[in-house]
C-alpha positions in Angstrom: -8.9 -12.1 17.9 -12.5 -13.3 17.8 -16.0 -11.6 17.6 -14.3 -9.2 15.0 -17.1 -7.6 12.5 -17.1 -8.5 9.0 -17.6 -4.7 8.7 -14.3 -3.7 10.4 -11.9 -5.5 8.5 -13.3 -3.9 5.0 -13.2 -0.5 6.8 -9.3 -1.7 7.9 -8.5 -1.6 4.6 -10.1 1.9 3.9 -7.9 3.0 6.2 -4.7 1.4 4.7 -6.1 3.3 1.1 -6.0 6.9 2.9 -2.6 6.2 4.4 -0.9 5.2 1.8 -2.7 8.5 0.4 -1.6 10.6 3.0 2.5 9.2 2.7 2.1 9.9 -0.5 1.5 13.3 -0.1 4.3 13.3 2.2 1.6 13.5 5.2 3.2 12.4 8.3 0.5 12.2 11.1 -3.2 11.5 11.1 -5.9 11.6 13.5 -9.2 9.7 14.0 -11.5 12.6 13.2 -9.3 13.1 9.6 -9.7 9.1 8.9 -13.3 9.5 9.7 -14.0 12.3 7.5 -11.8 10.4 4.8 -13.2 7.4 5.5 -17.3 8.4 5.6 -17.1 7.0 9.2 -17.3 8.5 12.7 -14.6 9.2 14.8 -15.7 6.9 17.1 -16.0 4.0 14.9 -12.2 4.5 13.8 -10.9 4.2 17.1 -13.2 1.2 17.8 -12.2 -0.8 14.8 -8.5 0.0 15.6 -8.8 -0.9 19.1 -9.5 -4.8 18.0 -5.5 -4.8 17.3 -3.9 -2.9 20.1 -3.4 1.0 21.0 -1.7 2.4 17.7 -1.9 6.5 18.4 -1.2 9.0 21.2 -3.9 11.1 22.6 -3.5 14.3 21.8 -1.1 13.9 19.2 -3.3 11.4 17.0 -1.4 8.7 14.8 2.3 8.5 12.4 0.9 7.6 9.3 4.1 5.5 8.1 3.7 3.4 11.1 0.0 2.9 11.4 0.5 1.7 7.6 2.7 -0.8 8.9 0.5 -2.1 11.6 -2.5 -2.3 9.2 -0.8 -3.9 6.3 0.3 -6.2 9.3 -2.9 -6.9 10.4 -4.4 -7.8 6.9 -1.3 -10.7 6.1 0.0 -7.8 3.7 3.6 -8.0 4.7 3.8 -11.9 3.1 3.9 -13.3 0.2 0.2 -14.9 -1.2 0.6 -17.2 -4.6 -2.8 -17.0 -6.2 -4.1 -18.6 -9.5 -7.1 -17.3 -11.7 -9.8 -19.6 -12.8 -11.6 -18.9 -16.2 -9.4 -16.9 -18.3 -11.6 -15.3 -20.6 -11.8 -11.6 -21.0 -12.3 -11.3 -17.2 -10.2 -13.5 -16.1 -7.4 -11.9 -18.1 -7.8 -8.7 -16.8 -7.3 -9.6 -13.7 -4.8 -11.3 -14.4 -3.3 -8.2 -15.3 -4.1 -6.0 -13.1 -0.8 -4.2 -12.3 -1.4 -3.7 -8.3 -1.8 -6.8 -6.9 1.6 -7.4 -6.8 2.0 -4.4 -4.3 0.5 -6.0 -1.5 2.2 -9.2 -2.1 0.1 -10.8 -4.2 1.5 -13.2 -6.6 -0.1 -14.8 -9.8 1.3 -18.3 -10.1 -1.0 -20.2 -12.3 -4.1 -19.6 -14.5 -6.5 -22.4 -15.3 -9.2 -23.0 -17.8 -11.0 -25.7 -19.8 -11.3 -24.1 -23.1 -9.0 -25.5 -25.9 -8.7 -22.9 -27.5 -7.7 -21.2 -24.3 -5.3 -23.8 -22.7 -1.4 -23.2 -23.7 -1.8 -19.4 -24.2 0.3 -17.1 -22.4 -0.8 -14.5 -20.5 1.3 -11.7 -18.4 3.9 -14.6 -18.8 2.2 -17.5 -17.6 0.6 -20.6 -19.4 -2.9 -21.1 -19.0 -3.1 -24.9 -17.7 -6.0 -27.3 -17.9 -8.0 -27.4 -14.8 -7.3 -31.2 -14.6 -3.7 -30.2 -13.8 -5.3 -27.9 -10.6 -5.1 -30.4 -7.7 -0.8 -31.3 -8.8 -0.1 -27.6 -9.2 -1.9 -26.7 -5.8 0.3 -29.2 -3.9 3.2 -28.1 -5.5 3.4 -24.0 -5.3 1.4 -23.8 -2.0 -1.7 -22.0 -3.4 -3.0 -19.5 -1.1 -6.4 -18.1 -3.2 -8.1 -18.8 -6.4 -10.0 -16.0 -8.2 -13.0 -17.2 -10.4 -13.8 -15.5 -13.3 -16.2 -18.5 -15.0 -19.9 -18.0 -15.7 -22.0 -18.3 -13.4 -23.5 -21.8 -13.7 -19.9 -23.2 -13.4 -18.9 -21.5 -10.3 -19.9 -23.4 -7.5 -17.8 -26.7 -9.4 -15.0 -24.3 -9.8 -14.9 -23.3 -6.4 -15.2 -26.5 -5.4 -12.3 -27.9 -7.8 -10.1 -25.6 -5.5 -11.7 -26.2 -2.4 -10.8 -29.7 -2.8 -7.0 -29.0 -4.2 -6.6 -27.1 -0.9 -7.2 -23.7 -1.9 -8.3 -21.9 1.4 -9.4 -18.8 -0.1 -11.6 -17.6 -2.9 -12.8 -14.4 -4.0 -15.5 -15.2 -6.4 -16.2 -12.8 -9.6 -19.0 -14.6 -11.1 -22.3 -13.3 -10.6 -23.8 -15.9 -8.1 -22.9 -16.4 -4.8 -20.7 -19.1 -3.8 -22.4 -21.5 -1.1 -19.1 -22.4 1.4 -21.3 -24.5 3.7 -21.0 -27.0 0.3 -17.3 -26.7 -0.5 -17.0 -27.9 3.2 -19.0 -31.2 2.7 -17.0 -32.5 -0.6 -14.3 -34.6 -0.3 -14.5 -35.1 3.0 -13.0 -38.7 3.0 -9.7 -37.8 0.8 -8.4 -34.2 2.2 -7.6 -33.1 5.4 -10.0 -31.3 8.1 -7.9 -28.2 7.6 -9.0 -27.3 4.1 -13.1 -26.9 5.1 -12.4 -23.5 6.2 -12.9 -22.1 3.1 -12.9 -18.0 2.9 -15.1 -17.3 0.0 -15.4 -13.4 -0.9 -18.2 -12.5 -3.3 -17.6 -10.0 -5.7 -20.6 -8.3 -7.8 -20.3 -5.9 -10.2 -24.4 -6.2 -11.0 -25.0 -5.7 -7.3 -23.0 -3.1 -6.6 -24.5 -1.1 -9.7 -28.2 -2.6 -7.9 -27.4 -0.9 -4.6 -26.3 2.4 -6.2 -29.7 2.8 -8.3 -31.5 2.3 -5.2 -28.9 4.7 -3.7 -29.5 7.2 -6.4 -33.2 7.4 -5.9 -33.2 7.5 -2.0 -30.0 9.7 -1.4 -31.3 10.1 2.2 -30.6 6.8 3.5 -27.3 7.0 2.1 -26.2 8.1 5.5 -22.5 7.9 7.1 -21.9 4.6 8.1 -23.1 4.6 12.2 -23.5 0.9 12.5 -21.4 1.0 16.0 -22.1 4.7 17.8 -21.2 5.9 21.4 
């Protein structure tokens, strides 16, 4: 699968929140048209970001919800197991530590890390919250999938790269700056393995977000269904 947008795979799991919507309303069969309208896409665009993974509906009879949830949470790793430790366990970090859904897509909090003192050897949602120093052993031995970093911002790029270099191949970043993975890729080059520099990094930001929807807010005409791939 190659040449797949960025774009698509954040609309796949759109998708996967209005199925699980629809079973839950006991909804058995979908179409593209009702994803689009539920989605704020075109019809078009469904069936185009679907078709990157194979032929999942009938024509004239549309899609079964149950097993297009299946193939999507497929798709997106969700049907295995992905251990994942939190970095910077202040209020942040704790509440996503927290967070009660994660675990519903099969992903599992093993460790939480920090450098305050008066932070390190608290518990929290049954865990200890270690020492950063003890990243790189604890990494090797649980198989950590993604870190989540909830430090400020001008100790973000270190922390990403503390996990980077344990062999973390994932991060989703929630401090507000971006993560540069072009960087992660040129540390430790000489100790760890070429299979580590692929480094995912996801940026999440709250400030942005709110940014976009001022702008949005004041210029409600642009804020037009998404069209970026038409007939």
């Amino acid at each position: 699968m190659t040449g797949i947008p960025t774009a698509t795979i954040s609309r796949l799991v759109t998708y996967l929140r209005i199925l699980e919507g629809l079973e839950a309303h006991e909804i058995s069969r979908t179409s593209s048209n009702d994803l689009a309208e539920r989605a704020g896409v075109t019809a078009f665009q469904v069936r185009k970001d679907l078709a990157y993974f194979g032929r999942f509906g009938t024509r004239g009879m549309g899609y079964t919800v149950p097993i297009l949830k299946r193939e999507l949470m497929r798709v997106l790793g969700l049907n295995q197991t992905w251990n994942v430790v939190v970095v910077g366990m202040g209020r942040l970090g704790q509440a996503i530590a927290n967070y009660p859904g994660a675990s519903d897509y099969q992903f599992q909090y093993v460790g939480l890390f920090d450098v305050n003192p008066d932070v390190v050897g608290r518990t929290v949602r049954g865990l200890p919250v270690r020492h950063m120093d003890e990243l790189p052993e604890f990494v090797r031995g649980h198989k950590v999938d993604m870190g989540f970093l909830a430090v400020p911002p001008d100790h973000a790029q270190d922390a990403a790269q503390a996990l980077a270099g344990a062999g973390v191949r994932g991060i989703l970043n929630f401090a507000p700056t971006v993560i540069q993975p072009r960087m992660l890729e040129r540390a430790g080059q000489q100790e760890i393995s070429d299979e580590w520099r692929a480094v995912i990094v996801e940026n999440v930001d709250f400030l942005a977000g709110m940014k976009r929807l001022a702008f949005y807010i004041l210029n409600p005409h642009l804020n037009a269904v998404d069209t970026e791939e038409t007939e």
